[in-house]
VOGU-3710 file (C-alpha; in Angstrom, 3 decimals, decimal comma):
1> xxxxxxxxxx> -63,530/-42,099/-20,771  -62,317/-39,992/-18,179  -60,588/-40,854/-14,806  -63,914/-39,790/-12,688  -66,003/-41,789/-15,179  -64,060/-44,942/-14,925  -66,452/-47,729/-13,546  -66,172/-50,065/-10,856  -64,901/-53,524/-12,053  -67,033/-56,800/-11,974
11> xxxxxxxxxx> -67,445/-58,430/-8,837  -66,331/-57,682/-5,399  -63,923/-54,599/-4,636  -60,189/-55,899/-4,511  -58,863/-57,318/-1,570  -62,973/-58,239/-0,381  -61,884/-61,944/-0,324  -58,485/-61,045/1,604  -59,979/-60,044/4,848  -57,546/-60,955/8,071
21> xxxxxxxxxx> -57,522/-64,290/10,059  -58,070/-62,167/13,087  -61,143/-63,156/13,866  -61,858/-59,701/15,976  -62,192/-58,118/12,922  -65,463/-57,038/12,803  -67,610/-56,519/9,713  -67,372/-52,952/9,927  -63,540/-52,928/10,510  -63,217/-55,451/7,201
31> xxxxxxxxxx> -65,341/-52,967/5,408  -63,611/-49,762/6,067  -60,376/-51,412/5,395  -61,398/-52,701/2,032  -62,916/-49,944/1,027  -59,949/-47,727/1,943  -57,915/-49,779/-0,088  -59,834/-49,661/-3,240  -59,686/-45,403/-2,771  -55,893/-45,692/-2,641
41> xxxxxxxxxx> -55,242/-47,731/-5,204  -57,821/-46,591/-7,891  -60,467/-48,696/-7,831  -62,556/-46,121/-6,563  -61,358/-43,181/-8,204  -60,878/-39,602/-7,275  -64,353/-37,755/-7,283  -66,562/-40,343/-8,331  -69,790/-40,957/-6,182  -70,995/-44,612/-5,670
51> xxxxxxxxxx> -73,481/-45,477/-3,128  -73,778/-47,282/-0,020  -75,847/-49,870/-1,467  -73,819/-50,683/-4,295  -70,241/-50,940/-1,990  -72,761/-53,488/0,288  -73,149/-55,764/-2,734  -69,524/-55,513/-3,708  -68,579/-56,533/-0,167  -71,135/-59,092/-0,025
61> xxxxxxxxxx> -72,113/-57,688/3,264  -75,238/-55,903/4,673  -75,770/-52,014/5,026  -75,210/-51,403/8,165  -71,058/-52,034/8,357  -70,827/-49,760/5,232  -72,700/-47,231/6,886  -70,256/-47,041/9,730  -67,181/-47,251/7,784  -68,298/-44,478/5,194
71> xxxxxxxxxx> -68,973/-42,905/8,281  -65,367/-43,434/9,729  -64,018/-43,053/5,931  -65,630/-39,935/5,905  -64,568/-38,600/9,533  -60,983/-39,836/8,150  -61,475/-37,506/4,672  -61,423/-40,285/2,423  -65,141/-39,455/1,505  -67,704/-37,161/1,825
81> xxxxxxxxxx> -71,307/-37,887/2,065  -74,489/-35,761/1,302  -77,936/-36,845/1,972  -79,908/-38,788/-1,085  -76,522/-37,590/-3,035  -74,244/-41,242/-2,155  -70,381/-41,237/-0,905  -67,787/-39,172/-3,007  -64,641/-40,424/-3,396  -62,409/-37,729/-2,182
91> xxxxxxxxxx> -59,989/-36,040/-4,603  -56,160/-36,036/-4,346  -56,010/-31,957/-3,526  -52,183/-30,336/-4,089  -53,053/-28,061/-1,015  -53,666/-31,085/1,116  -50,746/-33,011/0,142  -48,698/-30,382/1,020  -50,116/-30,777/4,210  -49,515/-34,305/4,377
101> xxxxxxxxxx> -45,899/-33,676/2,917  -45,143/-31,190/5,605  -46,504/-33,730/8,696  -44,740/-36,867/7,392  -41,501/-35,016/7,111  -41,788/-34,020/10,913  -42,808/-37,427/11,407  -40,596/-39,502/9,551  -37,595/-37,386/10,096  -37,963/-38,306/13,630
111> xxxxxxxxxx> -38,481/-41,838/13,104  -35,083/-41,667/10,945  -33,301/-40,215/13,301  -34,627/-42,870/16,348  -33,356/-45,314/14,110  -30,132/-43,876/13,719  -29,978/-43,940/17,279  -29,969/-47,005/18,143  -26,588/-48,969/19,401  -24,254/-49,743/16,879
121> xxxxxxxxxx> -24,822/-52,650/14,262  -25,565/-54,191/12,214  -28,588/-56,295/13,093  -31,995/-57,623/11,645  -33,917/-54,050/10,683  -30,545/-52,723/8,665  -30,794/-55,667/7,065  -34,682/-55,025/5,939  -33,729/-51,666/5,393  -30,941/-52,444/3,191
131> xxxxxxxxxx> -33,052/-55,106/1,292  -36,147/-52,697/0,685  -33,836/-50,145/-0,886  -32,588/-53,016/-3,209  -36,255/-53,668/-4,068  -36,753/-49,868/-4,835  -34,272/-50,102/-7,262  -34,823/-53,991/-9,010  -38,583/-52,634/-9,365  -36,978/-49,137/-10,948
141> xxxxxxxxxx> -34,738/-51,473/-13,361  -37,324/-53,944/-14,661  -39,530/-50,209/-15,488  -42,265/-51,267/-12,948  -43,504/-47,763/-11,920  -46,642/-49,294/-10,038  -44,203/-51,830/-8,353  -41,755/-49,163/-7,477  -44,684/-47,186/-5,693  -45,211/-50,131/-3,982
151> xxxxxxxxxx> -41,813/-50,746/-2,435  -41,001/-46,801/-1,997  -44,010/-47,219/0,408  -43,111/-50,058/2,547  -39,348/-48,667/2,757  -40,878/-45,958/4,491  -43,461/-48,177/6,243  -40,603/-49,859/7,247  -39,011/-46,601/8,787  -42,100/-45,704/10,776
161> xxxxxxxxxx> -42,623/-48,938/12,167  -39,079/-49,817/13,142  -38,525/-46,791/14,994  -39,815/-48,098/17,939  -42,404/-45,195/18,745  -45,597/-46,711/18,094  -47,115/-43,141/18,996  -45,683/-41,666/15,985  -46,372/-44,738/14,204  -50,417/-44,576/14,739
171> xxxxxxxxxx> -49,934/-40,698/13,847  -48,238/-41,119/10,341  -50,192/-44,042/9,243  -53,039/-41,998/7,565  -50,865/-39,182/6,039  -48,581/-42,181/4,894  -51,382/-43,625/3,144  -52,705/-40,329/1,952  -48,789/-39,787/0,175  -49,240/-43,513/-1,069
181> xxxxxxxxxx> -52,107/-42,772/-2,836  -51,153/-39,848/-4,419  -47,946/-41,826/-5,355  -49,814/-44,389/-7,183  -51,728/-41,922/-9,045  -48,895/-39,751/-10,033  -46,287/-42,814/-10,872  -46,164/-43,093/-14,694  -46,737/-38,908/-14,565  -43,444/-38,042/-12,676
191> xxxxxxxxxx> -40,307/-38,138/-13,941  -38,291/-41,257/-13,877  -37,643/-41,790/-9,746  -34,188/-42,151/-9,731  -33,346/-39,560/-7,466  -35,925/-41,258/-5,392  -34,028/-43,898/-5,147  -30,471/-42,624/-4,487  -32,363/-40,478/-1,535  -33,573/-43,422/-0,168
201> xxxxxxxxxx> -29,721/-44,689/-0,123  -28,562/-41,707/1,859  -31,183/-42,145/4,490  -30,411/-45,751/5,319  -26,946/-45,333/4,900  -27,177/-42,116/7,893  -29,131/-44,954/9,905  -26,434/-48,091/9,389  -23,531/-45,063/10,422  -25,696/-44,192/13,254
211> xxxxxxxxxx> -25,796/-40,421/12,361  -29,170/-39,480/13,442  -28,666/-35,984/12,085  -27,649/-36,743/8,694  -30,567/-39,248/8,696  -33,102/-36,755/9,735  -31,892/-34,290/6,954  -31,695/-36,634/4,267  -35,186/-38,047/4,894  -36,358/-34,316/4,810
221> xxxxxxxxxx> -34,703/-33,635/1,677  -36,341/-36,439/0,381  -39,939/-35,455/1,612  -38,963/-31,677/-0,014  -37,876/-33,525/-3,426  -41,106/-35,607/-3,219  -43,055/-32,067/-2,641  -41,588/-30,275/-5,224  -42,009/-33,007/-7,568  -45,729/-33,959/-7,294
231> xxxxxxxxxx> -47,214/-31,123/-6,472  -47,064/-29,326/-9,741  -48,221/-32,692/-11,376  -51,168/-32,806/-8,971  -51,857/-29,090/-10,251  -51,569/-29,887/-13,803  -54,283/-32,247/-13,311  -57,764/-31,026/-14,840  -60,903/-32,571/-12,346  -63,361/-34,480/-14,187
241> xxxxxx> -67,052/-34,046/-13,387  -68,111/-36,160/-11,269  -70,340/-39,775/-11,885  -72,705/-41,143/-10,361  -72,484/-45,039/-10,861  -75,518/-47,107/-10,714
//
Protein backbone atom coordinates (compact mmCIF):
# COMPACT_ATOMS: atom_id res chain seq x y z
CA UNK A 1 0.00 0.00 0.00
CA UNK A 2 1.20 3.16 -1.09
CA UNK A 3 1.76 6.48 0.86
CA UNK A 4 -1.44 8.23 -0.97
CA UNK A 5 -3.44 5.06 -0.27
CA UNK A 6 -2.71 4.89 3.36
CA UNK A 7 -6.11 5.20 5.30
CA UNK A 8 -7.20 7.30 7.98
CA UNK A 9 -6.86 5.56 11.42
CA UNK A 10 -9.88 4.56 13.69
CA UNK A 11 -11.48 7.14 15.55
CA UNK A 12 -10.99 10.79 15.81
CA UNK A 13 -7.97 12.60 13.95
CA UNK A 14 -4.97 13.01 16.50
CA UNK A 15 -4.86 15.72 18.75
CA UNK A 16 -9.20 16.01 18.32
CA UNK A 17 -9.39 15.39 22.13
CA UNK A 18 -6.41 17.98 22.82
CA UNK A 19 -8.20 21.09 21.89
CA UNK A 20 -6.97 24.36 24.11
CA UNK A 21 -8.46 25.52 27.50
CA UNK A 22 -8.97 28.83 25.84
CA UNK A 23 -12.29 28.87 25.78
CA UNK A 24 -12.32 31.57 22.68
CA UNK A 25 -11.44 28.94 20.62
CA UNK A 26 -14.08 28.56 18.44
CA UNK A 27 -15.20 25.38 16.70
CA UNK A 28 -13.90 26.43 13.53
CA UNK A 29 -10.49 27.60 14.97
CA UNK A 30 -10.25 23.89 16.88
CA UNK A 31 -11.01 22.40 13.55
CA UNK A 32 -8.55 24.04 11.32
CA UNK A 33 -5.94 23.52 13.89
CA UNK A 34 -6.54 19.84 14.17
CA UNK A 35 -6.83 19.26 10.93
CA UNK A 36 -3.60 21.11 10.09
CA UNK A 37 -1.92 19.01 12.38
CA UNK A 38 -2.94 15.70 11.08
CA UNK A 39 -1.56 17.15 7.29
CA UNK A 40 1.81 17.80 8.93
CA UNK A 41 2.34 14.97 10.63
CA UNK A 42 0.93 12.25 8.23
CA UNK A 43 -2.19 11.41 9.24
CA UNK A 44 -3.58 12.89 6.32
CA UNK A 45 -1.17 12.17 3.78
CA UNK A 46 0.20 13.95 0.81
CA UNK A 47 -2.41 13.82 -2.13
CA UNK A 48 -5.03 11.88 -0.71
CA UNK A 49 -8.69 13.30 -0.95
CA UNK A 50 -11.07 12.77 2.07
CA UNK A 51 -14.21 14.63 2.39
CA UNK A 52 -15.76 17.16 4.44
CA UNK A 53 -18.16 14.86 5.85
CA UNK A 54 -15.91 12.27 6.87
CA UNK A 55 -13.22 14.99 8.75
CA UNK A 56 -16.86 16.20 10.56
CA UNK A 57 -17.26 12.72 12.04
CA UNK A 58 -13.62 12.41 12.94
CA UNK A 59 -13.87 15.73 14.78
CA UNK A 60 -17.07 14.88 16.25
CA UNK A 61 -18.27 18.21 15.14
CA UNK A 62 -20.90 19.48 12.60
CA UNK A 63 -20.23 20.62 8.89
CA UNK A 64 -20.23 23.87 9.03
CA UNK A 65 -16.65 24.56 11.12
CA UNK A 66 -15.01 22.11 8.61
CA UNK A 67 -16.30 23.98 5.88
CA UNK A 68 -14.63 27.14 7.03
CA UNK A 69 -11.43 25.70 8.01
CA UNK A 70 -10.99 23.67 4.65
CA UNK A 71 -11.81 26.89 3.45
CA UNK A 72 -8.98 28.72 5.46
CA UNK A 73 -6.76 25.37 4.98
CA UNK A 74 -7.25 25.80 1.53
CA UNK A 75 -6.66 29.76 1.26
CA UNK A 76 -3.44 28.71 3.46
CA UNK A 77 -2.37 25.82 0.58
CA UNK A 78 -2.70 23.03 2.79
CA UNK A 79 -5.66 21.76 0.56
CA UNK A 80 -7.36 22.19 -2.42
CA UNK A 81 -10.96 21.69 -2.99
CA UNK A 82 -13.05 20.94 -6.21
CA UNK A 83 -16.72 20.80 -6.33
CA UNK A 84 -18.46 17.11 -5.74
CA UNK A 85 -14.53 16.04 -5.94
CA UNK A 86 -13.79 16.41 -1.63
CA UNK A 87 -10.51 18.22 -0.06
CA UNK A 88 -6.99 17.07 -1.37
CA UNK A 89 -4.40 16.91 0.84
CA UNK A 90 -1.76 19.04 -0.65
CA UNK A 91 1.55 17.47 -1.73
CA UNK A 92 5.02 18.32 -0.32
CA UNK A 93 6.27 20.06 -3.89
CA UNK A 94 10.43 20.48 -4.11
CA UNK A 95 9.66 23.82 -6.02
CA UNK A 96 7.66 25.08 -3.12
CA UNK A 97 9.96 24.17 -0.46
CA UNK A 98 12.48 25.93 -2.01
CA UNK A 99 10.33 28.68 -1.64
CA UNK A 100 9.73 28.13 1.85
CA UNK A 101 13.59 27.44 2.33
CA UNK A 102 14.47 30.71 0.74
CA UNK A 103 11.71 32.89 3.09
CA UNK A 104 12.63 31.19 6.39
CA UNK A 105 16.27 31.85 5.80
CA UNK A 106 15.46 35.69 5.39
CA UNK A 107 13.33 35.23 8.24
CA UNK A 108 15.13 33.32 10.64
CA UNK A 109 18.44 34.79 9.85
CA UNK A 110 17.01 37.92 11.13
CA UNK A 111 15.53 36.53 14.11
CA UNK A 112 19.20 35.03 14.82
CA UNK A 113 20.77 37.90 14.50
CA UNK A 114 18.02 40.02 16.96
CA UNK A 115 18.92 37.51 19.30
CA UNK A 116 22.44 37.96 19.07
CA UNK A 117 21.76 41.39 19.75
CA UNK A 118 20.60 41.53 22.71
CA UNK A 119 22.80 42.82 25.93
CA UNK A 120 25.27 40.58 27.07
CA UNK A 121 24.42 37.32 29.12
CA UNK A 122 23.70 34.88 29.95
CA UNK A 123 20.05 34.77 30.95
CA UNK A 124 16.82 32.55 30.72
CA UNK A 125 16.40 32.14 26.60
CA UNK A 126 20.38 31.03 26.25
CA UNK A 127 19.58 28.78 28.62
CA UNK A 128 16.45 27.24 26.46
CA UNK A 129 18.52 27.62 23.62
CA UNK A 130 21.34 25.77 24.98
CA UNK A 131 18.97 23.01 26.37
CA UNK A 132 17.03 22.49 22.95
CA UNK A 133 20.32 21.92 21.18
CA UNK A 134 21.08 19.23 23.89
CA UNK A 135 17.69 17.68 23.05
CA UNK A 136 18.61 17.73 19.25
CA UNK A 137 21.37 15.73 19.96
CA UNK A 138 20.02 13.08 23.07
CA UNK A 139 17.06 12.46 20.42
CA UNK A 140 20.01 11.99 17.52
CA UNK A 141 21.87 9.49 20.08
CA UNK A 142 19.00 7.27 21.23
CA UNK A 143 18.34 6.98 16.87
CA UNK A 144 14.91 8.75 17.27
CA UNK A 145 14.65 10.35 13.77
CA UNK A 146 10.85 11.32 14.36
CA UNK A 147 11.92 12.74 17.84
CA UNK A 148 14.82 14.57 16.40
CA UNK A 149 12.35 16.28 13.82
CA UNK A 150 10.54 17.17 16.61
CA UNK A 151 13.13 19.05 18.64
CA UNK A 152 15.03 20.49 15.37
CA UNK A 153 11.59 22.24 15.06
CA UNK A 154 11.03 23.79 18.34
CA UNK A 155 14.89 24.90 18.44
CA UNK A 156 13.95 26.94 15.67
CA UNK A 157 10.47 27.72 17.08
CA UNK A 158 12.35 28.74 19.80
CA UNK A 159 14.50 31.21 17.62
CA UNK A 160 11.49 32.85 16.01
CA UNK A 161 9.67 33.37 19.02
CA UNK A 162 12.44 34.66 21.25
CA UNK A 163 13.49 37.21 18.96
CA UNK A 164 11.23 39.54 20.18
CA UNK A 165 9.58 40.57 16.71
CA UNK A 166 6.31 39.11 16.86
CA UNK A 167 5.84 40.55 13.18
CA UNK A 168 8.30 38.21 11.85
CA UNK A 169 7.09 35.69 14.15
CA UNK A 170 3.30 35.61 12.64
CA UNK A 171 5.18 35.72 9.10
CA UNK A 172 7.39 32.51 9.53
CA UNK A 173 4.91 30.49 11.35
CA UNK A 174 3.32 28.90 8.18
CA UNK A 175 6.56 28.41 6.12
CA UNK A 176 7.97 26.98 9.51
CA UNK A 177 5.32 24.54 9.56
CA UNK A 178 5.42 23.93 5.87
CA UNK A 179 9.60 22.96 6.48
CA UNK A 180 8.28 20.85 9.55
CA UNK A 181 6.27 18.87 7.56
CA UNK A 182 8.43 18.16 4.96
CA UNK A 183 10.97 17.31 7.77
CA UNK A 184 8.85 14.68 9.17
CA UNK A 185 8.29 13.15 5.92
CA UNK A 186 11.81 13.14 4.78
CA UNK A 187 13.43 12.05 8.39
CA UNK A 188 14.31 8.33 8.08
CA UNK A 189 15.08 9.32 4.05
CA UNK A 190 17.97 11.84 4.72
CA UNK A 191 21.11 11.09 5.73
CA UNK A 192 21.96 10.76 9.33
CA UNK A 193 21.46 14.71 10.71
CA UNK A 194 24.52 15.18 12.28
CA UNK A 195 25.61 18.08 10.56
CA UNK A 196 22.23 19.29 11.53
CA UNK A 197 23.09 19.22 14.68
CA UNK A 198 26.62 20.70 14.88
CA UNK A 199 24.89 23.73 12.70
CA UNK A 200 22.54 24.18 15.20
CA UNK A 201 25.67 24.54 17.75
CA UNK A 202 27.24 27.30 15.73
CA UNK A 203 24.09 29.32 15.62
CA UNK A 204 23.47 29.42 19.35
CA UNK A 205 26.89 29.65 20.13
CA UNK A 206 27.03 33.23 17.57
CA UNK A 207 23.87 34.21 19.81
CA UNK A 208 25.48 33.42 23.57
CA UNK A 209 28.88 35.56 21.99
CA UNK A 210 26.53 38.14 20.87
CA UNK A 211 27.83 38.12 17.22
CA UNK A 212 24.78 38.85 15.32
CA UNK A 213 26.66 38.42 12.06
CA UNK A 214 28.12 35.15 12.58
CA UNK A 215 24.64 34.12 13.85
CA UNK A 216 22.86 35.29 10.82
CA UNK A 217 25.38 33.37 8.53
CA UNK A 218 25.42 30.28 10.33
CA UNK A 219 21.62 30.02 10.49
CA UNK A 220 21.74 30.60 6.62
CA UNK A 221 24.19 28.01 6.08
CA UNK A 222 22.08 25.87 7.87
CA UNK A 223 18.80 26.71 5.88
CA UNK A 224 21.27 26.16 2.49
CA UNK A 225 22.45 22.63 4.03
CA UNK A 226 18.77 21.85 4.83
CA UNK A 227 17.97 22.91 0.97
CA UNK A 228 20.47 21.06 -0.57
CA UNK A 229 19.74 18.12 1.42
CA UNK A 230 15.95 17.59 1.01
CA UNK A 231 15.30 18.79 -1.99
CA UNK A 232 16.74 16.08 -4.12
CA UNK A 233 14.98 13.56 -1.69
CA UNK A 234 11.68 15.39 -2.26
CA UNK A 235 12.52 14.90 -6.13
CA UNK A 236 13.33 11.35 -5.86
CA UNK A 237 9.97 10.86 -4.58
CA UNK A 238 7.49 9.12 -7.19
CA UNK A 239 3.55 10.68 -6.48
CA UNK A 240 1.09 8.09 -5.90
CA UNK A 241 -2.35 8.38 -7.49
CA UNK A 242 -4.47 9.77 -5.58
CA UNK A 243 -7.54 8.01 -3.14
CA UNK A 244 -10.49 8.79 -2.49
CA UNK A 245 -11.41 7.46 1.10
CA UNK A 246 -14.90 6.65 1.94
Amino acid sequence: MSRTERPLPEGRLDGATHFSSDHAESSSDRAYRVIKDAIIRGTLAPRITVSEAQLARRLDMSRTPVHQAVARLAGDGWVSVAPRSGVQISDVDADDLSDVYETLLALEGSAAARLASRKPGPDELDEQLVDACIQCEDALRDEDLLLWAEKDNELHNLLLRGCGNRRLWHAATTVAEQAHRARLLTAKLRPWPTSSNEDHRRIVDAILDRDADEARKALEHHRRRGMATLLPILRAMNPSRTTFIE
